[in-house]
C-alpha positions as CSV (number, residue, x, y, z in Angstrom):
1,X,10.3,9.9,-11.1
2,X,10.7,13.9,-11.1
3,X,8.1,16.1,-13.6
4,X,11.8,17.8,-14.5
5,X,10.6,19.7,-18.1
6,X,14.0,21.5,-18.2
7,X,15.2,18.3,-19.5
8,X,13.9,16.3,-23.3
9,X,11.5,13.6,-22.9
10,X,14.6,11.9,-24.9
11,X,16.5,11.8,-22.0
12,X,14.2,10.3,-19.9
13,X,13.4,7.5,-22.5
14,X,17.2,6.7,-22.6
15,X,17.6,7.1,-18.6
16,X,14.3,4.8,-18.0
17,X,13.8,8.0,-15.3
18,X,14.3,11.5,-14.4
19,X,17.9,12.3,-13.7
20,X,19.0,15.6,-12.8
21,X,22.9,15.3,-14.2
């Protein structure tokens, strides 16, 4: 699991992790 803050904490809720798409 990647720190990314360029993405919403939303995101990673939905994901379950850090995803850079």
């Amino acid at each position: 699991m990647q720190g990314n803050k360029n993405y919403p904490l939303a995101l990673v809720e939905v994901s379950g992790d850090v995803q850079i798409f």
